[in-house]
C-alpha positions as CSV (number, residue, x, y, z in Angstrom):
1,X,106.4,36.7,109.9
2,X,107.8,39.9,108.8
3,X,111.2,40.2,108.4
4,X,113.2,43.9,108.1
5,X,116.2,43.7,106.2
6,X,119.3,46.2,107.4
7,X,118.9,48.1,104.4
8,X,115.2,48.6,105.5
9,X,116.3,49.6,108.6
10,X,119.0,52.0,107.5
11,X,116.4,53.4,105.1
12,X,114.3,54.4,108.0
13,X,117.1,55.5,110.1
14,X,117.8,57.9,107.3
15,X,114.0,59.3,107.0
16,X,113.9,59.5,110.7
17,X,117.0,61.8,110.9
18,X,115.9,63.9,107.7
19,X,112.7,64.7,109.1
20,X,114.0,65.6,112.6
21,X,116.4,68.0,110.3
22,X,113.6,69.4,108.7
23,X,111.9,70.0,112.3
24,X,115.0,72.1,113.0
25,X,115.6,74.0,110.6
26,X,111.9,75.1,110.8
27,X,112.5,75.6,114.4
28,X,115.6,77.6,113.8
29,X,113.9,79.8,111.2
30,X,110.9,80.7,113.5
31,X,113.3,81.2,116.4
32,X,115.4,83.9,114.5
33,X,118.6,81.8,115.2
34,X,121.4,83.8,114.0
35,X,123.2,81.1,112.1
36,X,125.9,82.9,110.1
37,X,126.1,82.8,106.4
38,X,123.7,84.5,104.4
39,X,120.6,83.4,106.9
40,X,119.6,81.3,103.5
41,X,117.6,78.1,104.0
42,X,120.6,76.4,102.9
43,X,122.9,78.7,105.5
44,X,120.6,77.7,108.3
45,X,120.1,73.4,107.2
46,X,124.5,73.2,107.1
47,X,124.2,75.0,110.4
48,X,121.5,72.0,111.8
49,X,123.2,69.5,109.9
50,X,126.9,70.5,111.6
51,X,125.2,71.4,114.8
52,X,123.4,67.8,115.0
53,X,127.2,66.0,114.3
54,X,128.7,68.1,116.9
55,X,125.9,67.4,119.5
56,X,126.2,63.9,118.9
57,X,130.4,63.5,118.8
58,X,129.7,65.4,122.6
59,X,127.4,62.1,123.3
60,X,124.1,64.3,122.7
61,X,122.0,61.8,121.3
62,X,118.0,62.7,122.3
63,X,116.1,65.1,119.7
64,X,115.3,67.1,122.4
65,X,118.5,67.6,123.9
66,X,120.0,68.0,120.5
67,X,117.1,71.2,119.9
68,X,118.2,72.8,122.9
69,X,122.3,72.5,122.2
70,X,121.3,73.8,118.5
71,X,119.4,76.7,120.5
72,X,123.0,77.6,122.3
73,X,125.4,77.2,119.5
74,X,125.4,80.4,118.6
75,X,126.6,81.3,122.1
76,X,128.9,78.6,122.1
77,X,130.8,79.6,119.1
78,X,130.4,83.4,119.5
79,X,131.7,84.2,116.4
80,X,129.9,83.0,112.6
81,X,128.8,79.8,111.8
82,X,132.7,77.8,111.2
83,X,134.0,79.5,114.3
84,X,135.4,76.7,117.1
85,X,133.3,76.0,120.4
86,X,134.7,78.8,123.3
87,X,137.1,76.8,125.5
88,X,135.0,76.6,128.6
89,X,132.5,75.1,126.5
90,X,134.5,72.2,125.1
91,X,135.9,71.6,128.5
92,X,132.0,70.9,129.6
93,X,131.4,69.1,126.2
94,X,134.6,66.6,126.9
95,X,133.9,65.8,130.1
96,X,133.5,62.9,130.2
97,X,131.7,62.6,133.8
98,X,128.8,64.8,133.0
99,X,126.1,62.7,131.5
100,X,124.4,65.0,128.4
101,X,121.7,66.4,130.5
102,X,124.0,68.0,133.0
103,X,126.2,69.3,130.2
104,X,123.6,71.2,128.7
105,X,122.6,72.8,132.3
106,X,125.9,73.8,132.8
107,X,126.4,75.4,128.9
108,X,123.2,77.3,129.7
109,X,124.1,78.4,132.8
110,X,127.4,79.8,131.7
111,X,125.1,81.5,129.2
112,X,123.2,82.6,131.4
113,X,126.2,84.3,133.7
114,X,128.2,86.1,130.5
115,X,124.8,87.4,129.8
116,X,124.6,88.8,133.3
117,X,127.8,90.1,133.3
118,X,127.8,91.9,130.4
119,X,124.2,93.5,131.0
120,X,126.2,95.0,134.8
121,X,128.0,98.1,134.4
């Protein structure tokens, strides 16, 4: 019988999360993501790595939920990488009645509208 240990299981955890950090920071890098900082591999993996906390303190927990939140933070924050979330966004964030799915519709949605509304003379 094979028995996995905690620390074998923490061990994998860890690899798991490390590689799905290294799939976003690749993503982020193909995508152009302005990220603030110099736009250094190391500028764009603190971004990922506080983006990824964030998402998850917000009850974003699926990889690809967690991609698409990284996709908007720029958007969210508005202004460099250590800048706080816009308001309206941490009201959707904290609410918690809106499962993580409905949170991101809304986030891109708001997007969506400021980018409207800026494009309209």
């Amino acid at each position: 019988m094979l028995t996995i240990r905690n620390a074998q299981m923490e061990s994998l955890r860890q690899a798991s999360r490390r590689g799905f950090e290294n799939q976003a920071v690749e993503r982020c890098i193909a995508r152009g993501t302005p990220v603030g900082g110099s736009g250094t591999e190391d500028s764009i993996r603190r971004f990922v790595q506080q983006g990824i906390q964030s998402a998850l303190n917000y009850g974003i927990r699926s990889e690809g939920q967690i991609l698409r939140f990284l996709d908007m933070l720029p958007e969210l924050t508005g202004n460099g990488d250590d800048a706080p979330l816009r308001l309206w966004a941490v009201e959707i964030l904290t609410d918690v009645e809106l499962g993580p799915g409905v949170k991101l519709a809304l986030l891109e949605d708001a997007i969506r509208r400021g980018e409207q509304a800026a494009g309209t003379p």
